[in-house]
DSSP file (Angstrom, degrees, kcal/mol; ACC not computed):
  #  RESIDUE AA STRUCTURE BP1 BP2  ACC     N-H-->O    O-->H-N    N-H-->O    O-->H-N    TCO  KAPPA ALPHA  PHI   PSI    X-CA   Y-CA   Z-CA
    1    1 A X              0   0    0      0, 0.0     2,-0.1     0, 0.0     0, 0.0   0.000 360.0 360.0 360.0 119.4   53.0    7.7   77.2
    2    2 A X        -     0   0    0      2,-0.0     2,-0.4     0, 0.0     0, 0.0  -0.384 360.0-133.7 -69.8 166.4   53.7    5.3   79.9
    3    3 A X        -     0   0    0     -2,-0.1     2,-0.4     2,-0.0     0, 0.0  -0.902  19.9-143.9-104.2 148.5   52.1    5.1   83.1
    4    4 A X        -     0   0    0     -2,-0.4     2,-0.5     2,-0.0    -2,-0.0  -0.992  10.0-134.6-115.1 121.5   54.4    4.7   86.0
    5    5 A X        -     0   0    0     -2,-0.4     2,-0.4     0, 0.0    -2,-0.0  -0.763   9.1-154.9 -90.3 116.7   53.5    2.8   88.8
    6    6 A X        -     0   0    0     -2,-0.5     3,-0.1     1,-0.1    -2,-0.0  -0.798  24.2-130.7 -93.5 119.0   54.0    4.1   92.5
    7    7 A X        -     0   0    0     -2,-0.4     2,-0.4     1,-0.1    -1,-0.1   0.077  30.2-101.4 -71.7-175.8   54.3    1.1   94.9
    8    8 A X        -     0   0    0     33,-0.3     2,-0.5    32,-0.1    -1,-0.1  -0.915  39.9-116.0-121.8 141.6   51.9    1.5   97.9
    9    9 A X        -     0   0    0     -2,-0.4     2,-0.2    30,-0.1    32,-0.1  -0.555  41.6-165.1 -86.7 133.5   54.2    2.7  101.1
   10   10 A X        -     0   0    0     -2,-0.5    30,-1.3    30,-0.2     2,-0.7  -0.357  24.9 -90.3 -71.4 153.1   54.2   -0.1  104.0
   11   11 A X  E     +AB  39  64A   0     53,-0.6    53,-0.9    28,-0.2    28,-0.3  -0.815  43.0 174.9-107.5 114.0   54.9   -0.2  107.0
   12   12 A X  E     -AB  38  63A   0     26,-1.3    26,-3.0    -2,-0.7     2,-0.5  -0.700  20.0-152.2-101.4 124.8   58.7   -1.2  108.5
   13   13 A X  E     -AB  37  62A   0     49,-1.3    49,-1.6    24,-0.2     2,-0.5  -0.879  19.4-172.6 -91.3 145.8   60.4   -1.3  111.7
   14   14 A X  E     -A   36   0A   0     22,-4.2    22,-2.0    -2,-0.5     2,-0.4  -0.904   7.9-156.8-128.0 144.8   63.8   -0.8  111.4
   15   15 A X  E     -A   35   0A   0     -2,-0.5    44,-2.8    20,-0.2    45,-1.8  -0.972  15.9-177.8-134.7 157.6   66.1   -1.2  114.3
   16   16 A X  E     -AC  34  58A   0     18,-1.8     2,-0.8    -2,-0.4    18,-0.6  -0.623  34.2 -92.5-147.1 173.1   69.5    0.5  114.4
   17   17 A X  E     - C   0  57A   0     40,-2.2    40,-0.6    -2,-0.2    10,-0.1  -0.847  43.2-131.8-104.7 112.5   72.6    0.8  116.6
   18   18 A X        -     0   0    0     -2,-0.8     8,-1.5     8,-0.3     2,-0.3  -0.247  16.2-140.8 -70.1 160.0   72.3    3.8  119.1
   19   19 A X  B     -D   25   0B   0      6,-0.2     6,-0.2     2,-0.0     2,-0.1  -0.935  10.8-125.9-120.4 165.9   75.3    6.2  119.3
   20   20 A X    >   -     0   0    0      4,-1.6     3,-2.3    -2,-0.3     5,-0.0  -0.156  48.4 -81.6 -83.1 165.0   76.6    7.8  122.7
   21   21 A X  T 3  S+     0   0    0      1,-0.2    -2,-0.0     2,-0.1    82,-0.0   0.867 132.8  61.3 -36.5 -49.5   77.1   11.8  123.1
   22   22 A X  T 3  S-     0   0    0      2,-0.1    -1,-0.2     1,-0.1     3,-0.1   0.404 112.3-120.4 -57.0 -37.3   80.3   10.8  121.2
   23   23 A X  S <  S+     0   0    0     -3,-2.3     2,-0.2     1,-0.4    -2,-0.1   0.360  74.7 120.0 115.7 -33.7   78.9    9.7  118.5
   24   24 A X  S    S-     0   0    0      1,-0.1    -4,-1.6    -5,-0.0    -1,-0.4  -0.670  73.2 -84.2 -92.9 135.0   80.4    6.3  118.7
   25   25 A X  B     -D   19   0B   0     -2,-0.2    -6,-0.2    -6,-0.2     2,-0.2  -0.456  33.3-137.5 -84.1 141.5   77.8    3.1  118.9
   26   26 A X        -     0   0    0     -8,-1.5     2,-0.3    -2,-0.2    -8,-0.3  -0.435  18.4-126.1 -56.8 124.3   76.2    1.8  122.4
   27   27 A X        -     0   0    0     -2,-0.2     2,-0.4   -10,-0.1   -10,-0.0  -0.844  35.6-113.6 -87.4 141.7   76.0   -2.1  123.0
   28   28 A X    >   -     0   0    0     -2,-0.3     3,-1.2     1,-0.1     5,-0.1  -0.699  29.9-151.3 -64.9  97.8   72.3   -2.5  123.7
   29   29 A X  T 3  S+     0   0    0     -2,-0.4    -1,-0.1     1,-0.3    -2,-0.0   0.803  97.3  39.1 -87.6  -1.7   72.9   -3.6  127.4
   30   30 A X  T 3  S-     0   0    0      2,-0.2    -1,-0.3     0, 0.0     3,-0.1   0.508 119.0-120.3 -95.9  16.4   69.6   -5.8  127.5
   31   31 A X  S <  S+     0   0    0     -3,-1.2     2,-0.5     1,-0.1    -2,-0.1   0.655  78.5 108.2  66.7  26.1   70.5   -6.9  123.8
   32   32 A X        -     0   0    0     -4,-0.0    -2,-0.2     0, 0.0    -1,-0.1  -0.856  65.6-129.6-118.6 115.1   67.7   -5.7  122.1
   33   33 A X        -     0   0    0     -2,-0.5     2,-0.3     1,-0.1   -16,-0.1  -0.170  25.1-109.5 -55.0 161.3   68.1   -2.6  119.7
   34   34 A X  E     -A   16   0A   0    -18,-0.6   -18,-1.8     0, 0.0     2,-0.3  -0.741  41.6-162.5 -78.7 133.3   65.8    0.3  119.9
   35   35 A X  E     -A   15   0A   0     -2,-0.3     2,-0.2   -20,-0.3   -20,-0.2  -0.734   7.9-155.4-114.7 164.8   63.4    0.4  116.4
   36   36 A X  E     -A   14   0A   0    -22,-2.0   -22,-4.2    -2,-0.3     2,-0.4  -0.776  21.2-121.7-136.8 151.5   61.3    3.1  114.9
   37   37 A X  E     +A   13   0A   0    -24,-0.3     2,-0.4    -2,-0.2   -24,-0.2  -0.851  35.4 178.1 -92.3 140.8   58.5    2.5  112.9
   38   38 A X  E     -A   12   0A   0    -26,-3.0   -26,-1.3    -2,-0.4     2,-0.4  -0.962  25.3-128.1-132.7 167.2   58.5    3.9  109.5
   39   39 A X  E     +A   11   0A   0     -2,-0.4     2,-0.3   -28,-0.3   -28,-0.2  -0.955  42.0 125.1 -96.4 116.9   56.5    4.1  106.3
   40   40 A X        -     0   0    0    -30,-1.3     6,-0.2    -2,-0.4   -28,-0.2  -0.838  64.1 -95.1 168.3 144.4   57.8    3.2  102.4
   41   41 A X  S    S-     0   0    0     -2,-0.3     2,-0.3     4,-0.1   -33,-0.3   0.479  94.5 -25.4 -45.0 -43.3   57.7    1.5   99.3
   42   42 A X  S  > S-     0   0    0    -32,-0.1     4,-1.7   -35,-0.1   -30,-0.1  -0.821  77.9 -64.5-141.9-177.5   60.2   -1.3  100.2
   43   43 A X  H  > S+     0   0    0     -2,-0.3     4,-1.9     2,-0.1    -1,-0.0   0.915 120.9  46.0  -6.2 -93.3   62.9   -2.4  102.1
   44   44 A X  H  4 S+     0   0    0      1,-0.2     5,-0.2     2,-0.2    -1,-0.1   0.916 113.5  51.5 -43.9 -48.1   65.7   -0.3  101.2
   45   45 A X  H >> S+     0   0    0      2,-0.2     4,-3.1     1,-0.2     3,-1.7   0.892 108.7  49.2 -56.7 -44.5   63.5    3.2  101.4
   46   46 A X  H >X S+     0   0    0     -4,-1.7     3,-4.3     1,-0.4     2,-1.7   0.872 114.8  41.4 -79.6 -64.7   62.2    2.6  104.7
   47   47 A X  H 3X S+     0   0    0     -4,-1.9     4,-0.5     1,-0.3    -1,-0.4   0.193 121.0  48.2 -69.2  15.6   66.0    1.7  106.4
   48   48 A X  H <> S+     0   0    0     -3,-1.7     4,-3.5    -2,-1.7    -1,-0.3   0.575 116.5  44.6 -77.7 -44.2   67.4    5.1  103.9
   49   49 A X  H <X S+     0   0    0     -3,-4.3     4,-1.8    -4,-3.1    -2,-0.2   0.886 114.3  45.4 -72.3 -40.6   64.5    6.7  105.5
   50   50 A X  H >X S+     0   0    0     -4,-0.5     3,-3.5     2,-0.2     4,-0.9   0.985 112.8  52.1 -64.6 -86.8   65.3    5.3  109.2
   51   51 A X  H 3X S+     0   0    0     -4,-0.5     4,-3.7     1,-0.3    -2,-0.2   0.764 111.0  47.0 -13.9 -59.0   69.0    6.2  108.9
   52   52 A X  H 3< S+     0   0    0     -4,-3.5    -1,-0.3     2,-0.2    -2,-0.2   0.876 114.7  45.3 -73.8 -16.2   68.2    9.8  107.9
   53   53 A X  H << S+     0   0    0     -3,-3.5    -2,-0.2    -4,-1.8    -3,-0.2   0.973 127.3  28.1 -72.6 -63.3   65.7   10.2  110.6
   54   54 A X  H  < S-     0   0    0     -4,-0.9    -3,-0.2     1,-0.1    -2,-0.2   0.634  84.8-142.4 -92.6 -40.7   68.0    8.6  113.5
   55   55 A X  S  < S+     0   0    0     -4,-3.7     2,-0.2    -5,-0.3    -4,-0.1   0.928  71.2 118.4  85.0  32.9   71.5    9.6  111.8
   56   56 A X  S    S-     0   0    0     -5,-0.1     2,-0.5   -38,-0.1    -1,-0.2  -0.369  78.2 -91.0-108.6-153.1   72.2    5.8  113.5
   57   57 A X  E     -C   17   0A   0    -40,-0.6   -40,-2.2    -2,-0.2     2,-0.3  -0.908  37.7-136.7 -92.7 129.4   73.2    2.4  111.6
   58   58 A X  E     +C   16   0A   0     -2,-0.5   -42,-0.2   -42,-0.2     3,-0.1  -0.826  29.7 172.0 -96.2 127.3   70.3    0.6  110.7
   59   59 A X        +     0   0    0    -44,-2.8     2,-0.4    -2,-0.3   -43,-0.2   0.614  68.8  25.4-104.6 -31.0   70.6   -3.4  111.5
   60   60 A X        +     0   0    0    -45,-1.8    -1,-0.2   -13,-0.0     2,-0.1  -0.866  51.4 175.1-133.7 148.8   67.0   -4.8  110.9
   61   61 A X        +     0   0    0     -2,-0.4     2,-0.2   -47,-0.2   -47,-0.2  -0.444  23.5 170.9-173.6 117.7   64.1   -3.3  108.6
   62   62 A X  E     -B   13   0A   0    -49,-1.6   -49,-1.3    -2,-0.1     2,-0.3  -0.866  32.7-118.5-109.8 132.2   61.0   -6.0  108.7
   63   63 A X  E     -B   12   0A   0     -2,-0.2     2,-0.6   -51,-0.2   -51,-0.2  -0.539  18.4-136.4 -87.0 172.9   57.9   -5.4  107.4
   64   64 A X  E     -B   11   0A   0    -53,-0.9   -53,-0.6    -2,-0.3     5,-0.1  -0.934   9.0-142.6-133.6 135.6   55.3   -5.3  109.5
   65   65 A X        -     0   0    0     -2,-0.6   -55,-0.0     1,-0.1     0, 0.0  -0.355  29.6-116.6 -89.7 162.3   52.1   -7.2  108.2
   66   66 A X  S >  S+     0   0    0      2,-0.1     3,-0.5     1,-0.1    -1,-0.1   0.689 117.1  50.9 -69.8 -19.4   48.7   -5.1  109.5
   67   67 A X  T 3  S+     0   0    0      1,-0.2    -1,-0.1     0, 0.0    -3,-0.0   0.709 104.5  69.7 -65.1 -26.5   47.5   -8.4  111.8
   68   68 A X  T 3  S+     0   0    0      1,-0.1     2,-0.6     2,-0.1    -1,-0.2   0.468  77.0  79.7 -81.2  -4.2   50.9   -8.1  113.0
   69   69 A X  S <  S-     0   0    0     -3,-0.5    -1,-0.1    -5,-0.1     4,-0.1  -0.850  80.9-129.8-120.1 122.5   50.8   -5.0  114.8
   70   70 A X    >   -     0   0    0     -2,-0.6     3,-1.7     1,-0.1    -2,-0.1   0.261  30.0-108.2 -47.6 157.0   49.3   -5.4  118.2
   71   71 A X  T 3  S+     0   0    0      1,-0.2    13,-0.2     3,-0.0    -1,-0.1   0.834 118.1  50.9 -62.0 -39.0   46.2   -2.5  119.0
   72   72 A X  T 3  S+     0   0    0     11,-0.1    -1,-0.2     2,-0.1    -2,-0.1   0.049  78.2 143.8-104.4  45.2   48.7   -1.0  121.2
   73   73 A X    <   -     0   0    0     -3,-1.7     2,-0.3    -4,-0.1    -4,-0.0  -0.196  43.9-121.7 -76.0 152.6   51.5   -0.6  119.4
   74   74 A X        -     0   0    0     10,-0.1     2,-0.3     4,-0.1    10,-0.1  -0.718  18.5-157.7 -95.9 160.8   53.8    2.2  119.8
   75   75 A X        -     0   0    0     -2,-0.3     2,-0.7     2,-0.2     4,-0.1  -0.785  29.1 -88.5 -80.7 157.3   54.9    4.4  117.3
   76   76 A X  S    S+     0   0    0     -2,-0.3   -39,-0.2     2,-0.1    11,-0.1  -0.805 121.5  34.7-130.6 123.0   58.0    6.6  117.1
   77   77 A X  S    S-     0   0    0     -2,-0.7     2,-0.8   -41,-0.1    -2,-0.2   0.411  88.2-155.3 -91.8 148.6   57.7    9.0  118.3
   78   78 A X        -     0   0    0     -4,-0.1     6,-0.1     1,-0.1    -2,-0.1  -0.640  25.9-149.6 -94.2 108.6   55.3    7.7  121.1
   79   79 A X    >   -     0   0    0     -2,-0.8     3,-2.6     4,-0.8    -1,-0.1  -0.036  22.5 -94.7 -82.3-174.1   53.4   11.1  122.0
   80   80 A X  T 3  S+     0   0    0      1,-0.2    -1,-0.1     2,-0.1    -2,-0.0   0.972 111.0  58.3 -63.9 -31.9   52.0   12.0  125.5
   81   81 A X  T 3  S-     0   0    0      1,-0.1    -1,-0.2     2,-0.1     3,-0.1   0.690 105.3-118.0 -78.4   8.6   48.6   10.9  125.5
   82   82 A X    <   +     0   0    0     -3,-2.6     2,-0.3     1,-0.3    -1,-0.1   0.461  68.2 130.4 114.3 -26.6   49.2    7.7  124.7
   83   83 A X        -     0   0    0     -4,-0.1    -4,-0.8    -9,-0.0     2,-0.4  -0.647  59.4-121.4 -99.3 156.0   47.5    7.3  121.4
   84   84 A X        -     0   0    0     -2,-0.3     2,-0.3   -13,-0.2   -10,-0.1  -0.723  35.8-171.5 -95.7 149.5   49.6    5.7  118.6
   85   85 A X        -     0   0    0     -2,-0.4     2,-0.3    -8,-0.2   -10,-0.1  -0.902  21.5-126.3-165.3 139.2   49.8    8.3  115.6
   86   86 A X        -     0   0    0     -2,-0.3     2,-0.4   -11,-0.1   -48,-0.0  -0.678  29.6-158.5 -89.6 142.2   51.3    7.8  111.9
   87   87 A X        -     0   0    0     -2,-0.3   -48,-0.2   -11,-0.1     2,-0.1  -0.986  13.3-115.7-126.4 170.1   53.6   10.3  111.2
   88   88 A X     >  -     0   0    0     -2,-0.4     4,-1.9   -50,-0.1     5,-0.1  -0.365  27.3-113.6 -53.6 141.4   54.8   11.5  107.7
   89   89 A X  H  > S+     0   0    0      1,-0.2     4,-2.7     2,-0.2     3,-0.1   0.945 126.2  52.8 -34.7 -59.5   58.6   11.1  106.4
   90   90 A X  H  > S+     0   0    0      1,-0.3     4,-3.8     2,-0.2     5,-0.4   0.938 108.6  43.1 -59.8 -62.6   58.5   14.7  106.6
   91   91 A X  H  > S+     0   0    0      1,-0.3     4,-1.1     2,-0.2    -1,-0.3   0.853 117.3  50.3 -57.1 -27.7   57.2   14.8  110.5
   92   92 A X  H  X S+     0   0    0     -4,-1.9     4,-2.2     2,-0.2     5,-0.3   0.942 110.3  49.0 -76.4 -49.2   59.7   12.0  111.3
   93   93 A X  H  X S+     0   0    0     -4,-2.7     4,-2.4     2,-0.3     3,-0.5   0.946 114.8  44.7 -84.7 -78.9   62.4   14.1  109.5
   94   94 A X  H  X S+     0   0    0     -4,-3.8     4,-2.0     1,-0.3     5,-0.3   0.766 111.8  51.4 -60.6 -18.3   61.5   17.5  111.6
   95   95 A X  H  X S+     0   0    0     -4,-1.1     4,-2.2    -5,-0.4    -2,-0.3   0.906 107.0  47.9 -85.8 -46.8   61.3   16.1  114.8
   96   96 A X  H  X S+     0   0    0     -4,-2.2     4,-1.5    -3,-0.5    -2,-0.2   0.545 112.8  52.3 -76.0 -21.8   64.5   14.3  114.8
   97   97 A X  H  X S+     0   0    0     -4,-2.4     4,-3.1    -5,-0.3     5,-0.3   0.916 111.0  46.5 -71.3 -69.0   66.1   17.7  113.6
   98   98 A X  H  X S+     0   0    0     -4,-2.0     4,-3.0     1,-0.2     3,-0.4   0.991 114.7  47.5 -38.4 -58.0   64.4   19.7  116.6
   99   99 A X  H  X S+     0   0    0     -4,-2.2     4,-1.8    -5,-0.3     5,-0.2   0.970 112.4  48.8 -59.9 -43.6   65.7   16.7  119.0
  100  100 A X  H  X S+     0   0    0     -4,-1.5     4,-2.1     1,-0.2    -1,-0.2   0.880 116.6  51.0 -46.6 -37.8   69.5   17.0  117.1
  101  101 A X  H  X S+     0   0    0     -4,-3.1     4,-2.8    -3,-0.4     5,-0.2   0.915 111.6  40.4 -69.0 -40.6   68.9   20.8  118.0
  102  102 A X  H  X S+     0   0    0     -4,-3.0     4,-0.6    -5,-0.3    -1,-0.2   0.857 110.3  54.4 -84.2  -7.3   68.1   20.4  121.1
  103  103 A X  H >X S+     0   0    0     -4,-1.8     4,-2.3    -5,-0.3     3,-1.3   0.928 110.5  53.0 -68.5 -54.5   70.8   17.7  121.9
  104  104 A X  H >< S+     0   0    0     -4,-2.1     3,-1.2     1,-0.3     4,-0.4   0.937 109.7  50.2 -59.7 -60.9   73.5   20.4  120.4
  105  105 A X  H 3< S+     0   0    0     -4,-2.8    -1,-0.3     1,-0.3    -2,-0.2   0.683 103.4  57.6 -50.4 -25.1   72.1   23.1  122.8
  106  106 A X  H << S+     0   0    0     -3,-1.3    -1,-0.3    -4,-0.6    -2,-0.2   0.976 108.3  50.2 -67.6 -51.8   72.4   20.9  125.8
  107  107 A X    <<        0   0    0     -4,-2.3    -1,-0.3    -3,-1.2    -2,-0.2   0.355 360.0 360.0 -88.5   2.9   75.8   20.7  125.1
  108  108 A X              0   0    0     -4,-0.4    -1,-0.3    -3,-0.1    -2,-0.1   0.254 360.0 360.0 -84.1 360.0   76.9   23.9  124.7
């Protein structure tokens, strides 16, 4: 029997190409993309992971060292009180469905 080794998930900001109501991608007008943070084994995972949360084009996914992230950094989604919070794949995943839901309602 082997053992199979599970890499330890990281943490990545990925930054990605907004889209309009339309659908169709936004030029950044101060020329910096919007990023999300995510958590995941590599690379690849976290900007598969980014893509399915954000359902944008993912440009960038950097990891981000743990000295490297300021005390007040934010995390996405940034909640109201302020406090930076890890979220699960999972939480990223339902919360960006509820926001798609509520985007569709708006528009109806």
């Amino acid at each position: 029997m082997a053992l199979q080794h599970t890499p330890e998930a990281r943490s990545y900001r990925c930054s990605y190409h907004p889209k309009d109501i339309n659908g169709y991608p936004v030029a950044a007008d101060t020329g910096v993309l919007p990023s999300i943070r995510v958590q995941a084994a590599d690379a690849e995972s976290a900007a598969r992971l980014a893509y399915a949360t954000t359902g944008c084009v993912i440009a960038l996914a950097e990891r981000i060292e743990p000295q490297d992230i300021p005390a007040t950094a934010a995390v996405w989604p940034f909640p109201a009180n302020g406090q930076p919070v890890a979220w699960t794949a999972q939480q990223i995943a339902a919360h960006a469905q509820q926001q798609r839901d509520q985007l569709g309602e708006a528009l109806l």
